[in-house]
N, C-alpha and C positions, 0 to 999 in steps of 0.2 A: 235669286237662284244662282248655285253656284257651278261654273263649269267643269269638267274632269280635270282640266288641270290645277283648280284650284280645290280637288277631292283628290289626292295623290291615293287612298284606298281605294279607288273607283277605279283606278288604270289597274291595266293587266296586258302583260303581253299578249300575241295572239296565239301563245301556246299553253295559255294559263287558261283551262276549261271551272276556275273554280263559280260558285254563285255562292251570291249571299241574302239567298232566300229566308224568311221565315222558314222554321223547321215546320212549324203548325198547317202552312201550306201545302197541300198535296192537288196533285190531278191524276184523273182517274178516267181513264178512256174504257169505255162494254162497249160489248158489241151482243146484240141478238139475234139467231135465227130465228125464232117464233113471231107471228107478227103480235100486236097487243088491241086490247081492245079499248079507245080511245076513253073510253068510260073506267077502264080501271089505270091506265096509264097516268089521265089526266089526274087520277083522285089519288094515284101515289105521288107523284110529283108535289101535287096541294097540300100531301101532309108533310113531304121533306120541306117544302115551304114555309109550312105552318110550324114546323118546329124546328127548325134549322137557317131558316130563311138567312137573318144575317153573316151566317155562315156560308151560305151557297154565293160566292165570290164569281163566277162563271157557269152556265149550263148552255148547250148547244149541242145540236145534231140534228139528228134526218130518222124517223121512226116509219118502223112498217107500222102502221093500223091498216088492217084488215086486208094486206096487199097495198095501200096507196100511201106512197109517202109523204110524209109531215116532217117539216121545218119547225124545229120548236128553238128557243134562244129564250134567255132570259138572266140578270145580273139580279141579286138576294130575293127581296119578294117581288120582281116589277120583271114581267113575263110580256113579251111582245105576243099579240095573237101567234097562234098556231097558224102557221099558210101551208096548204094542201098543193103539192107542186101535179102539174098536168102530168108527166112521166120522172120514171128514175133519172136520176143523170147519168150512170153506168147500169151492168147488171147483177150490178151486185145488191140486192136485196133486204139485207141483214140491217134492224137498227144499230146505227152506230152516236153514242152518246159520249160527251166528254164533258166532265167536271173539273170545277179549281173551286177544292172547299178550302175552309181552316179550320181544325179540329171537329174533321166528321172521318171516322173509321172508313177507310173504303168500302169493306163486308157491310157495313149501315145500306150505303146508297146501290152496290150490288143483292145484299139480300133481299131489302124491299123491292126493287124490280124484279128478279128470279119468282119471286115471288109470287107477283102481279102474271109474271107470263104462264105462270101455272094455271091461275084460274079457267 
């Protein structure tokens, strides 16, 4: 492993805000006011998984189902259980989800949940 100093591209002053991200990389933070019903929530998630899975690099957040909050987290297809918190931690409401795909449209992963909150 090599250190920064021995990566002279890797230094940057502290006023140099550059990165050098993968372009392919993106994050995608929604947020919902409607809450979802765990039954359609879960089965859109299972199919961004099912066809996207190695691509979904990050997923996390806090979802309203039916009023009660769920903790969902999960890195490409390996999803920790869903844990059901006793209360909100604030009151704020609203699912809040955040993504780090590579090469997935954000309107993909927003229109299939828009979607889903329709039903």
């Amino acid at each position: 492993m090599r250190t920064a100093a021995q990566c002279p591209e890797r230094e940057r002053s502290p006023e140099t805000k550059t990165t050098r991200h993968d372009p392919a990389i993106r994050t995608l933070s929604l947020r919902f006011e409607q809450p979802f019903a765990w039954s359609a929530f879960s089965s859109a998630l299972d199919l961004l998984t099912q066809m996207r899975g190695p691509d979904l690099l990050r997923v996390k957040g806090i979802v309203n189902v039916e009023g009660h909050p769920v903790v969902v987290q999960g890195v490409q297809h390996i999803f920790s259980p869903p844990v059901e918190l006793d209360r909100w931690p604030s009151q704020d409401r609203d699912t809040r989800l955040v993504f780090i795909t590579r090469n997935i449209a954000p309107e993909t992963i927003r229109n299939l949940l828009s979607a889903v909150t329709s039903l």
